[in-house]
N, C-alpha and C positions, 0 to 999 in steps of 0.2 A: 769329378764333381767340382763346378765352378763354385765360389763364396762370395759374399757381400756383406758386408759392415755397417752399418752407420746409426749414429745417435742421434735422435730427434727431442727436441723441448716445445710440450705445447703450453699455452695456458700463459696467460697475461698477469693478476694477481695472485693466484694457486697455480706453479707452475709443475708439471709432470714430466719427465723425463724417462725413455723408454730406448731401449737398444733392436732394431730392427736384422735380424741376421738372414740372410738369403741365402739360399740354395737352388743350385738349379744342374739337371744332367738332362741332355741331350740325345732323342733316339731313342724314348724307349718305346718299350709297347703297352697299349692301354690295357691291354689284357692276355691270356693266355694262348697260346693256341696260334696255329696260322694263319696269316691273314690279318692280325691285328693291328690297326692302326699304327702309326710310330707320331711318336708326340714327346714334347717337353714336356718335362715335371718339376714345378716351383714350388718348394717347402718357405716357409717363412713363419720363422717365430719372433715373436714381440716379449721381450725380459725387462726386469729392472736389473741398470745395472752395476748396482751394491751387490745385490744378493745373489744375483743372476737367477732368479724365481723368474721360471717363464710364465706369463702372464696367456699367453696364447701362443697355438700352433696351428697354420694354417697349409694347406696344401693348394695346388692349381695346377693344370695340363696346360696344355696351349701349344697348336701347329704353327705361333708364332717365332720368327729369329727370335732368339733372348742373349743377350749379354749383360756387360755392368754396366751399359746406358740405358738399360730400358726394363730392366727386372722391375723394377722398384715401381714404373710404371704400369707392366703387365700384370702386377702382383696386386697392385691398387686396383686395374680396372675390375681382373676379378672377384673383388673385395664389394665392389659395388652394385655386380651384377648381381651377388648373394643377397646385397642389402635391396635389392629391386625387389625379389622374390619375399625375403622373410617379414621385410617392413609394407612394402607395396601389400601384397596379396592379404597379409595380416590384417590390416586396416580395411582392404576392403570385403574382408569374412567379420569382423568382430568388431568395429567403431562406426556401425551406424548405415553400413552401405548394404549389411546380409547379402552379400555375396555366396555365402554358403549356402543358402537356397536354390533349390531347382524352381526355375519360372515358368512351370509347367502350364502356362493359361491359355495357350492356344496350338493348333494342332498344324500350323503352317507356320506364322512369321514373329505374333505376337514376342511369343519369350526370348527372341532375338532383339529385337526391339528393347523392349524391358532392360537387358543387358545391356545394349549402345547407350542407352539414358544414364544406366547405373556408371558406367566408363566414363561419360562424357562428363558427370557429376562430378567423379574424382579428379579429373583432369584439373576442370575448370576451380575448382575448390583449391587444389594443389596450388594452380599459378595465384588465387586470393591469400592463399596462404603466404606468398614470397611479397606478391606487388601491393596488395588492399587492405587501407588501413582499418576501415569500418569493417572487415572481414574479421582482419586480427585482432583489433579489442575483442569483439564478440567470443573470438576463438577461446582468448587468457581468460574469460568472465566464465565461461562457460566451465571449461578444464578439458572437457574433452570432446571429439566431436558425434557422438551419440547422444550426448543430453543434448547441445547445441541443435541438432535436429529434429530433436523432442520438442524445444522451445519454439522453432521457427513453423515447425507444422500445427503446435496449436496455437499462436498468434497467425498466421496466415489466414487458420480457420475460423477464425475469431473475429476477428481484429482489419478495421481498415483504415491503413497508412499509407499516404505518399506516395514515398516512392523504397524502394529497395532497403538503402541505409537507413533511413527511420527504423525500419524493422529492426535491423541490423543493432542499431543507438538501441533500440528497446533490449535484446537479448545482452549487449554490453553496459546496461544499464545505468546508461548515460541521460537518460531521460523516465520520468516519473510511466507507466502502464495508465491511459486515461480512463474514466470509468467506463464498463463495462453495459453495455445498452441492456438496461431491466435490471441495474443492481440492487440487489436487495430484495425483488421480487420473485415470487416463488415462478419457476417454469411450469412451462406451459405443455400439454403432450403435445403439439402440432412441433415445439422448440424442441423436443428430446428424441433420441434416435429409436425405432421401433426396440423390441427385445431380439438379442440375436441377430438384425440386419446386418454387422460386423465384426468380422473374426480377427482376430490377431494378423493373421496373413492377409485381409483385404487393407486393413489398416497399416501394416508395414507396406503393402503395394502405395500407399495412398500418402507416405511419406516418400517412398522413392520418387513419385510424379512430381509431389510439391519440389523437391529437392533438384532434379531435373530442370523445372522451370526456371528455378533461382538460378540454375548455369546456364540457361539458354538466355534469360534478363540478362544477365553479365556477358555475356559471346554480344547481345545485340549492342550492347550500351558502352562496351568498350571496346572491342575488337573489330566490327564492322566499320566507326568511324578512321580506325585507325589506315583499314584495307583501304577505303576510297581515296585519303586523302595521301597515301603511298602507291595508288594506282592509276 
């Protein structure tokens, strides 16, 4: 069994200090029995190294060559394939996307559909999160992104602004909410939703569309001029 060393310092003002140690053997099999695949297998554990308290112990396979120029690489990419799965898929079962629902609405194409919208929402959300800056106030003001799309589905529904970032300015509450047409006046029933016309699930459908839209506004407004004018 091959070994690897090395100490890393992250952190600029609070600085951390951790000892990476690799392992890796060559040829084995993924499992019992004949026939079994043959693969490499990368241990890596993460220590402090005062105490040598291991902090983490990680494993990985891989039918990739592995040496000591490129553990430290194969060990990472697996590292973030995990974090694809545990942070990607988390987010979008539990921050606002209900993922974990079946979109049982239609009996051919429909829930397919529903699904590409929900995807294509996270996608374009994801890149507002690195590149757009009226996205990211909104995002810090908000804390998380399930209230954030509680806010923008009932200003949407509400409320007419502009263009896009106005909205956006209002949920970052960078600008004052103007009054509210008929404030102070009691509603009307023609203004109020029947009883029972919307259940929890029409109304989470009915935040996934609004949300959808806001990434297809953003595909048109930013990405399509960029296509033409690099095409």
């Amino acid at each position: 069994m091959q070994t690897l060393r090395r100490t890393v310092t992250t952190g600029k003002r609070k600085t951390t200090t951790r000892v990476h140690s690799y392992r890796w053997l060559e040829d084995v099999p993924i499992r019992s029995g004949a026939g079994a695949l043959r693969v490499t297998w990368i241990g890596h554990e993460i220590s402090e190294p005062a105490s040598g308290k291991v902090r983490q112990s990680l494993a990985r396979m891989t039918n990739l060559p592995v040496d000591r120029h490129n553990v430290r690489e194969i060990a990472e990419c697996g590292r973030a394939r995990w974090k694809v799965e545990n942070e990607g898929f988390n987010i979008l079962e539990n921050n606002g996307y209900h993922l974990d629902r079946n979109f049982g609405h239609g009996s051919e194409n429909l829930a397919s559909v529903l699904l590409v919208l929900n995807l294509l929402a996270f996608a374009m959300h994801t890149a507002c999160d690195l590149a757009e800056t009226a996205w990211q106030d909104a995002r810090q003001a908000s804390g998380d992104r399930d209230w954030m799309f509680r806010q923008l589905q009932v200003l949407a529904a509400e409320m007419v602004l502009e263009t896009r970032n106005s909205l956006l300015d209002v949920v970052a509450d960078k600008v004052e909410i103007p009054p509210w047409p008929g404030a102070g006046q009691p509603l009307q029933r023609s203004q109020t939703h029947p009883k029972n016309e919307e259940t929890p699930d029409t109304q989470a459908d009915d935040a996934i569309m609004r949300i959808a839209a806001l990434a297809v506004d953003w595909v048109v407004s930013r990405l399509l001029p960029f296509y033409f004018l690099t095409n």
